[in-house]
N, C-alpha and C positions, 0 to 999 in steps of 0.2 A: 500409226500403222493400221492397215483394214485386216480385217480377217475374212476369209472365204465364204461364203452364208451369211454374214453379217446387213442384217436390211441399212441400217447407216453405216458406213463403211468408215464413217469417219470416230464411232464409238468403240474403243478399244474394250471397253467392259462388256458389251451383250454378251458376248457368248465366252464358257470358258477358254482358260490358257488350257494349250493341250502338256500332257504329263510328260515329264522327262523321263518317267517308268514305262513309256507306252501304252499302248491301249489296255481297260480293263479288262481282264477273263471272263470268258463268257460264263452265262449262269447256268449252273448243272438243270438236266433236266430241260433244256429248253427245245420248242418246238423248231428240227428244222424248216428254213426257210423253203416255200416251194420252189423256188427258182433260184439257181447259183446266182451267189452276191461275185461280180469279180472282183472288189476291192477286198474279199475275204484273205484270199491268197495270192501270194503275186507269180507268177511261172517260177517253174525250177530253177531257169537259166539264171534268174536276173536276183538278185539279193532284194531283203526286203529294204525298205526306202527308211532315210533314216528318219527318227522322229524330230520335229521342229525344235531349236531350244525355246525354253519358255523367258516369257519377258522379264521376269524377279528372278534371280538364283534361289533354288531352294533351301528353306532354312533346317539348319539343326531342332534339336527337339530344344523348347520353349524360344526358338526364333532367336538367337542368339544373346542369353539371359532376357530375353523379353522387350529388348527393344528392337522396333522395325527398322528394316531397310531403307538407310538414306533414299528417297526419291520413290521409294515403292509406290503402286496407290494403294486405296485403301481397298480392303477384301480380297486381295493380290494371297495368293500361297504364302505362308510365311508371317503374315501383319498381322500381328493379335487384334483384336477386336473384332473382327468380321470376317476371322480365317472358313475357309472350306470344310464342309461334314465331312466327320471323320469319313474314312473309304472313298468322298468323291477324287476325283482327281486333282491333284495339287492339295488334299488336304493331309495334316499330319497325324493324321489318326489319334487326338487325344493327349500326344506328347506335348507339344506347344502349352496345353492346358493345362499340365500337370508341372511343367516347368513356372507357370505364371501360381498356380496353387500353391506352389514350394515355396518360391520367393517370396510371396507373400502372408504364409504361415510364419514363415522365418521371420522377418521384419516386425508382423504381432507379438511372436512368442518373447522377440528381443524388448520391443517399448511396454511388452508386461510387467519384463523381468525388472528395466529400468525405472517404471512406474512405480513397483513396490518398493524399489530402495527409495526414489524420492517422496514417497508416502511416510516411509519409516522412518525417514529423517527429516520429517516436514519439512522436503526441501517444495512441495507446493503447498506449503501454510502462506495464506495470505495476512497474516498478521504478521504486526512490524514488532523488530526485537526493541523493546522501553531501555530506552539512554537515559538512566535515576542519577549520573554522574555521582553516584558515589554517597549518595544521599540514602539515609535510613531513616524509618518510621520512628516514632516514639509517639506514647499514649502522654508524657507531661508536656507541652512545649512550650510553657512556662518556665522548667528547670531550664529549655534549654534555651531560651530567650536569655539575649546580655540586655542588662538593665545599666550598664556602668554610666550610658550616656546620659543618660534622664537623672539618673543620681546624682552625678559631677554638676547639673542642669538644677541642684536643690530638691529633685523631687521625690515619691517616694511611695509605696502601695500601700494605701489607707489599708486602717485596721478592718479586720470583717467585723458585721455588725450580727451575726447570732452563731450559733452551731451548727446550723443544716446546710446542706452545700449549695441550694443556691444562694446562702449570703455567706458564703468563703469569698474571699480577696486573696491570694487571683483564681480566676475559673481555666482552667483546662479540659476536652475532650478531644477525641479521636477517634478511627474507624479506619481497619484494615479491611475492604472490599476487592472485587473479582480485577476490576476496573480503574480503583481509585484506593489511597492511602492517603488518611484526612487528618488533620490535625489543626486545632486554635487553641489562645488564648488571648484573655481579656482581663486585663489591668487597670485597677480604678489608682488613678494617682491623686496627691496633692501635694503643695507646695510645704516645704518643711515651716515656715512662716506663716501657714496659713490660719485664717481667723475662725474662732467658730461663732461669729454671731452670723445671724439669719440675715440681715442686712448684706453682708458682706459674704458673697456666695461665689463659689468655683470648681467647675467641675473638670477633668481633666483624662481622658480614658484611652488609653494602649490596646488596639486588637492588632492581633499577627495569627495569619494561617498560611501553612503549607502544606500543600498537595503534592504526590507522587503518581504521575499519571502513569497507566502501566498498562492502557490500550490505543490509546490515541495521542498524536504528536500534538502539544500545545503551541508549537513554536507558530503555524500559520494565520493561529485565530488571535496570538499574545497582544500586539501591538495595537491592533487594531478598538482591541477589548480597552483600553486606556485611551487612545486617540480617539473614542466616541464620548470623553468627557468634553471639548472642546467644540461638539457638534450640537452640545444639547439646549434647544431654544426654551431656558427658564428667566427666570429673574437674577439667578445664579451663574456666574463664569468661571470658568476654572482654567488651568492656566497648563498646558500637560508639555514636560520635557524629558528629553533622551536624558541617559544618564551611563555613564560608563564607568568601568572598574568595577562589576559588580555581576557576576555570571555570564550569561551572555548576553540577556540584553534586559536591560531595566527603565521604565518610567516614571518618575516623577509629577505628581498631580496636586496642584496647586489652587484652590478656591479664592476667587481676586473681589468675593464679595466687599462694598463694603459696608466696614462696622457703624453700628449708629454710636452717637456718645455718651448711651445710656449702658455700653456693655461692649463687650471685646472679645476674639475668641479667633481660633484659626482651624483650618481642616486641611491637613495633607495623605495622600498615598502616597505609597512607594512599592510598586512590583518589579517584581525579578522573577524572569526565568534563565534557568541553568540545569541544559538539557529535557530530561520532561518533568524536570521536577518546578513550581512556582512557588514562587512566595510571594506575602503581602504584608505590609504594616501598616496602621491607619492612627494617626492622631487625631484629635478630637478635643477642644477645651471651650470654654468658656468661664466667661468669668463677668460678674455685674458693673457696673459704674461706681459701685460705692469700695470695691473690692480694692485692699491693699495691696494684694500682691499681685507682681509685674508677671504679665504674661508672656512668655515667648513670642517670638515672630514665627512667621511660617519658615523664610530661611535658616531659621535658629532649630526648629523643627526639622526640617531636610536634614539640616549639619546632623542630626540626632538619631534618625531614621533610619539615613544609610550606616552610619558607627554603629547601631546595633545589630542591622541587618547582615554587615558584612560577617562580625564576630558567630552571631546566631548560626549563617548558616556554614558555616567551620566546622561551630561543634554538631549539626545537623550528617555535616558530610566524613564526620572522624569513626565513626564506625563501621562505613561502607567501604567500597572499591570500588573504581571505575574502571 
């Protein structure tokens, strides 16, 4: 559509929409014109001409809640963003702007209100709630170690050898942190038949620790921490397997060294994790060539491992809730 005046006729923007209010008032004060304008006044006879409609319908005050006019263009009477100065023609004096100020007061003052409730209930904590399934801390975990299997097995927790605690048989410590709730113990065994001459030598040693992680999930790094025995280029091999019935998920770690026939001995792990709580138990023996007594196997070991382990963490998890 061209407009009259318009240098491109074919640019519907240059010049403004005329008002559906009709022309502006004139301004007080103003010098008349020396010569009669005739478009001033139109004769008596003839009514005045009516005014054009304008190309957008005019909007209510803030443009109808704020959104434009399907199809409008932009800077059209009515379109937020590039409405008309207040007073020009087609503009909405200020209303439109104060309708857009409102609704968006309002929509702040709302995700304030909602912000602080989710502040106050750390519903935006980005720390994850600790799955300890049930599992509680204890400073002895010697008491709470089952020994039945290694028993049943002849064996038995050597005497300590003075008074002062680090030659107590067995050692236990611990440590309730921000982070982490730690716990070991380590058991020197031997054989109920065992010899005491110096010739005839055998060492045999139990460590078990369990952790309660209580910021970070161990489940992604678990498996992996075990299956990097089987990756390691020494002279030593180790032999790592799944192992099931036993939290949620446990490995088995096996050293396939082997023994010379001057001496004998076996090295097993066994981890479990159940929820974010892990555990570990490690056997450890050796024993000389000249040595009487018969040493375990490493699957004699496993069979032993998991029997205490399962027991262990029973009693670990009976004074908790999940």
């Amino acid at each position: 559509m061209s407009i009259p005046g318009d240098p491109n006729p074919h640019n519907p923007y240059a010049q403004p929409q005329p008002s559906p209010y009709g022309p502006p008032p004139a301004q007080p004060n103003a010098t008349p014109p020396a010569q009669q304008n005739p478009y001033a006044q139109q004769p008596p006879q003839s009514p005045p001409a009516p005014p054009q409609p304008p190309s957008v319908p005019p909007q209510g005050p803030g443009g109808g809640y704020g959104y434009p006019v399907a199809g409008a263009p932009v800077g059209a009477p009515g379109v937020p963003g590039v409405s008309a100065a207040p007073g020009a023609p087609g503009g909405t004096g200020g209303r439109g702007a104060a309708g857009w100020l409102w609704a968006i007061g309002g929509a702040v003052a709302a995700s304030a209100i909602w912000g602080s409730l989710l502040f106050a209930t750390g519903g935006f904590s980005s720390e994850p709630s600790p799955d300890l399934a049930g599992y509680a801390y204890t400073s002895d975990l010697c008491a709470a170690t089952s020994m039945t299997p290694f028993e049943n097995a002849h064996f038995k927790a050597k005497a300590s050898t003075g008074s002062s605690s680090k030659d107590a048989n067995p050692q236990h410590s611990g440590a309730q942190q921000t982070s982490l709730d730690t716990m070991w113990c380590n058991v020197s065994l031997e054989q109920d038949s065992a010899s005491t001459s110096a010739a005839d030598y055998s060492s045999n040693w139990l460590y078990s620790a369990a952790t309660l992680h209580k910021k970070t999930d161990p489940a992604p790094e678990f498996a992996d921490n075990y299956r990097s025995y089987e990756k390691q280029e020494t002279s030593v091999g180790y032999k790592v397997e799944s192992v099931s019935g036993i939290g949620d998920e446990a490995y088995l770690v096996t050293r396939n060294d082997e023994s010379s026939s001057s001496s004998s001995g076996s090295y097993v792990i066994l981890g479990v994790r159940d929820g974010w709580m892990t555990y570990q138990s490690t056997w450890s023996s050796y024993a000389s060539g000249s040595s009487a007594s018969k040493q375990p196997t490493s699957s004699e070991v496993a069979t032993m491992l998991k029997t205490s382990a399962t027991e262990t963490l029973k009693r670990l998890r009976s004074s908790g809730s999940r």
